[in-house]
N, C-alpha and C positions, 0 to 999 in steps of 0.2 A: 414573564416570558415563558412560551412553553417549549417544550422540547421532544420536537416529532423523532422518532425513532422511525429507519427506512429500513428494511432488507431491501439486499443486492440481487434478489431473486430475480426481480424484473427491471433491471438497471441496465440498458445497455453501453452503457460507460463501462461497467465493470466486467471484470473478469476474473474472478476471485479461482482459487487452487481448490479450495472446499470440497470435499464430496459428502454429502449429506449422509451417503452410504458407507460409507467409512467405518465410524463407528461400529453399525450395525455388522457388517462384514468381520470385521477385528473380532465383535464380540461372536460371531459363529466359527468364525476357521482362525483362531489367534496364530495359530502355526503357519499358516499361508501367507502372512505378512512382518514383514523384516523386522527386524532383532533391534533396527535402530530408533526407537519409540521416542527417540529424545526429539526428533524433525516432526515427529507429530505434535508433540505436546508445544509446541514452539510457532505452529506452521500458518498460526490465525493472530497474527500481530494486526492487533485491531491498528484501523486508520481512518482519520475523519477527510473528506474532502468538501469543500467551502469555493465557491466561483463567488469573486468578486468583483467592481467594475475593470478593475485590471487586471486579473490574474485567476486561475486559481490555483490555491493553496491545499495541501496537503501535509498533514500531521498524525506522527507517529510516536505513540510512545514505545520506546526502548528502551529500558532501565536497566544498567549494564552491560550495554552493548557499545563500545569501544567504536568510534569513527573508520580505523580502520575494516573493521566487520560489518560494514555498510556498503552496498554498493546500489547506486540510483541510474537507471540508464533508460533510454528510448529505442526501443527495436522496432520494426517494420513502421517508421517516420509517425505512428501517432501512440502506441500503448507504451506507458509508463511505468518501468518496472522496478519495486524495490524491495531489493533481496538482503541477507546477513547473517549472521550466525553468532547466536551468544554461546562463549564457551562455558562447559562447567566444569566448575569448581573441582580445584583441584583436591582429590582424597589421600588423605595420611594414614600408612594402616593403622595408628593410636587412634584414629577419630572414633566418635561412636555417634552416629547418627539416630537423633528421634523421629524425625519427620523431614520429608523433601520436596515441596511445593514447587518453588520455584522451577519455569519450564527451561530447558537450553535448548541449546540445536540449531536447524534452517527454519528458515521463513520466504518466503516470495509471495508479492500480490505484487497484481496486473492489473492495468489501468487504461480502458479506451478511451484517449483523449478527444475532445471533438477538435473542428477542423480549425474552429479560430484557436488553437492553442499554438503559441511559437515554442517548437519545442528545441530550437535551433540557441535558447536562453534560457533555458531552466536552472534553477539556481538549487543548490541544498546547505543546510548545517544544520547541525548538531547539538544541542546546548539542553545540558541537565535532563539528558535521558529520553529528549524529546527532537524526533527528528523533522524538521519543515522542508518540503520542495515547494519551491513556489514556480509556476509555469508562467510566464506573462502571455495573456491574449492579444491577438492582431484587434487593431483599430476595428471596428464595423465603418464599413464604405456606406455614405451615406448617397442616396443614390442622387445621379447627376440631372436637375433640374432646368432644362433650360426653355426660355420663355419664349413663343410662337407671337408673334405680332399677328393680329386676326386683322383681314383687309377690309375694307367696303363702307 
């Protein structure tokens, strides 16, 4: 099996936070943008989305991120949004730090649902750091057929 890798560049499902120019910007004017670095370093919690014949599904990994610190919601009836915040770690002035990889902070990705999606039953949990929303899709109306008697 192979495994296509898509950017969201030309996706109009998505609606990612991303600015491309971000980086670049931070690294010309690092004084012009906020002190809170932790939301950026945090702010691209990668997410896989999967349409299957029932549903699609959505999966996120979040590794130490508490249920609580999750929130999954649908604004304007079709984008799908899910937001959270991993905290960090708490510092003791004994500690002595080598190195700090791990990201905290905010996160949000946005998601344009298409129409057959019921968002009126979206489901989420949680489990081992990995979080799934599954949206159930509406039936396809299969269109209605009905038979002409041809005369003569």
């Amino acid at each position: 099996m192979s495994l296509v890798r898509r950017s969201n560049v030309f996706d109009p499902f998505s609606m990612d936070l991303w600015d491309p120019f971000d980086t670049m910007f931070r690294s010309i004017v690092p004084s012009a943008v906020s002190t809170n670095s932790e939301t950026a370093a945090f702010a691209s919690a990668r997410i896989d989305w999967k349409e299957t014949p029932e549903a699609h599904v959505f999966k996120a990994d979040l590794p130490g991120v508490k249920k609580e610190e999750v929130k999954v919601e649908v604004e304007d009836g079709n984008v799908l949004v899910i937001s959270g915040q991993r905290s960090r770690e708490k510092e003791d002035k004994d500690d002595k730090w080598h190195r700090v990889e791990r990201s905290s902070g905010q996160f949000v990705r946005r998601f344009r649902l298409p129409e057959n999606a019921k968002v009126d039953q979206v489901k989420a949990g949680l489990e081992n750091g990995v979080l799934t929303v599954t949206v159930p899709k509406a039936e396809e109306k299969k269109p209605e057929v009905k038979a002409i008697e041809i005369s003569g």
